[in-house]
C-alpha positions in Angstrom: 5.5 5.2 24.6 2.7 2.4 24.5 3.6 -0.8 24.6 2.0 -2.7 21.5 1.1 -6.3 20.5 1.2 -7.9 17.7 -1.2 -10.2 15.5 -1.0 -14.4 15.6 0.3 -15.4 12.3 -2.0 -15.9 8.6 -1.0 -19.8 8.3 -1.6 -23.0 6.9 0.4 -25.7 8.3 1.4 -26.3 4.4 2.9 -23.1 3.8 5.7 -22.6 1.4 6.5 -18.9 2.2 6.7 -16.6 5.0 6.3 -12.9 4.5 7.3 -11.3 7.6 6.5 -7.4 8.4 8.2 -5.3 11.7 5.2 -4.4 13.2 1.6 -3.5 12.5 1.3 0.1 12.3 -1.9 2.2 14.1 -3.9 1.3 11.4 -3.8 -2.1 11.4 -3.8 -2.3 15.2 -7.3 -0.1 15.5 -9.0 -2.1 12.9 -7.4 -5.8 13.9 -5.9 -6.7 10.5 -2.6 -6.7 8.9 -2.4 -4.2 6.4 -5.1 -2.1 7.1 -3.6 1.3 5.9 -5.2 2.4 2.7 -2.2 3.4 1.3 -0.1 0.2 2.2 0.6 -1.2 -1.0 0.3 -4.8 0.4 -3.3 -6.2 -0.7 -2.8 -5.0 -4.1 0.7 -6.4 -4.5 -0.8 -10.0 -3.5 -3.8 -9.1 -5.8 -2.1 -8.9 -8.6 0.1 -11.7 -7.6 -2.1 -14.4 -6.4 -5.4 -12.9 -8.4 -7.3 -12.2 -5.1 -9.4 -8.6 -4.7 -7.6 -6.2 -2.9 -10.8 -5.0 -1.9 -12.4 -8.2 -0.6 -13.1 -8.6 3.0 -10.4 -9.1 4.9 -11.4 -12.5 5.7 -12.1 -13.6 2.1 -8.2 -11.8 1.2 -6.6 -13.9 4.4 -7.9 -17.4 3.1 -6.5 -16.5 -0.5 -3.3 -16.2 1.3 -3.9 -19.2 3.3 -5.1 -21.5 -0.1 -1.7 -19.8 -2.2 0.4 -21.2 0.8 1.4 -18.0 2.0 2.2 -17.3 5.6 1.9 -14.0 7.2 3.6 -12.9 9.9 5.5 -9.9 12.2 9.1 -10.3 13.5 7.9 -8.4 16.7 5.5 -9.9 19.2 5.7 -6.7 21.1 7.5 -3.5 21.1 7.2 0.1 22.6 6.5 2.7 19.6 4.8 6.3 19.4 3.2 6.3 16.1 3.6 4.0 13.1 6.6 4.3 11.8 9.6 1.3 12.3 12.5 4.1 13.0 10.1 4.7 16.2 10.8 1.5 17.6 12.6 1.5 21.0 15.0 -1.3 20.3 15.7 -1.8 24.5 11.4 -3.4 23.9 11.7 -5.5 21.0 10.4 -9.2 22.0 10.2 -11.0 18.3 8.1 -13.9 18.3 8.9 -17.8 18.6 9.9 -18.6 15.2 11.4 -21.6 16.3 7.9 -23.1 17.6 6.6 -21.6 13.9 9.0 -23.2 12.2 8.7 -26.5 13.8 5.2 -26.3 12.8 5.6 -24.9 9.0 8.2 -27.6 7.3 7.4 -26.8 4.1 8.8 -23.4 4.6 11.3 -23.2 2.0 11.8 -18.9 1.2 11.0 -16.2 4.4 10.5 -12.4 2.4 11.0 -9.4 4.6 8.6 -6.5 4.1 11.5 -4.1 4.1 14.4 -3.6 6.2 13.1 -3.0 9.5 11.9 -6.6 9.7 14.9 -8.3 8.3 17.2 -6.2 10.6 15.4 -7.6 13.0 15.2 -11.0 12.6 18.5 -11.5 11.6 19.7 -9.7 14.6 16.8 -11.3 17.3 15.9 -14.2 15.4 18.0 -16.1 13.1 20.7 -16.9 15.5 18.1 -18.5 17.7 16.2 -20.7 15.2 17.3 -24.1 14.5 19.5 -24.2 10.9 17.4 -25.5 8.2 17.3 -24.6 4.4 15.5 -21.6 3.9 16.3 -18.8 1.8 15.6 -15.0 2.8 14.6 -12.3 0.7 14.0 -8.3 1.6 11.2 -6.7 -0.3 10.7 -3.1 -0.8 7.9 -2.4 2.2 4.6 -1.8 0.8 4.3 1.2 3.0 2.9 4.5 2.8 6.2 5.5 4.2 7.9 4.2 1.6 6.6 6.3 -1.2 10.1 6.4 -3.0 9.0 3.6 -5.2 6.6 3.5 -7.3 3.8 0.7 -7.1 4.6 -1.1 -10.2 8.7 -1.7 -9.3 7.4 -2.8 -5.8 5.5 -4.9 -7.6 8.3 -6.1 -9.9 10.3 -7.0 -7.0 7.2 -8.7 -5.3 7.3 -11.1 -8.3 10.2 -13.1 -6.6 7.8 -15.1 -4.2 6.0 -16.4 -7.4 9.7 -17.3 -8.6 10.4 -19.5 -5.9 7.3 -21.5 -5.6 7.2 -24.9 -7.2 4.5 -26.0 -8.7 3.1 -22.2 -9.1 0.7 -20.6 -6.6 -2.5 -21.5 -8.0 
């Protein structure tokens, strides 16, 4: 199995909320951007939730993200994995990434949302015994991808409501 890599984070040192994802799939890897599958659900979700076009460049849909305060991320750094899908991880290659350097940088960090379960099995197994305590609340999410189809967009969407919940003043 090949041994992939994943992406430096979407940040503003002023961001109030972490969404954290496993590990890009072969989509995003080949073209160099989170999210990149067609069918991921992702860009549409934070379309209709911070009013920026899912169909923007991906540059233009990344500094929405930035100017809502919204940090993306992976819980992987690198992992072996034929294919795209998380059950295909080899857990003996997971390295997550150094959340507490992230952290130390992001203090207005209050609410960390997992992009399914993958990546908050994860990080609460790799991860959150490692990082320093601080008050932050965790959320899973319903992924956003192709894979799961199960749901339809609009409960996704429903669920993906909770990040605007939690930020005070609203996103703007």
């Amino acid at each position: 199995m090949p041994t992939i890599h994943s992406f430096p984070p979407v940040e503003n040192a002023d961001a109030r909320v972490l969404i954290l994802g496993s590990m890009p799939g072969e989509a995003s890897l080949r073209a160099g951007e989170y999210y990149a599958h067609p069918r991921n659900h992702f860009w549409r979700v934070m379309g209709a939730l911070i009013a920026l076009d899912p169909a923007a460049p991906y540059a233009m849909r990344v500094r929405s993200l930035k100017q809502a305060r919204i940090a993306v991320w992976d819980v992987l750094h690198s992992c072996s994995r034929a294919g795209s899908l998380d059950s295909n991880i080899d857990k003996a290659t997971q390295q997550a990434n150094d959340f507490q350097d992230f952290f130390s940088r992001h203090a207005a960090i209050t609410h960390v949302f997992f992009n399914g379960s993958t990546a908050e099995q994860i990080y609460r197994r790799q991860v959150m015994p490692f990082v320093e305590t601080r008050p932050v609340e965790y959320l899973r999410l319903p992924s956003t991808s192709p894979a799961h189809a199960s749901l339809s967009f609009e409960r996704k969407l429903e669920a993906w409501r909770a990040i605007l919940r939690c930020m005070s003043p609203p996103i703007p």
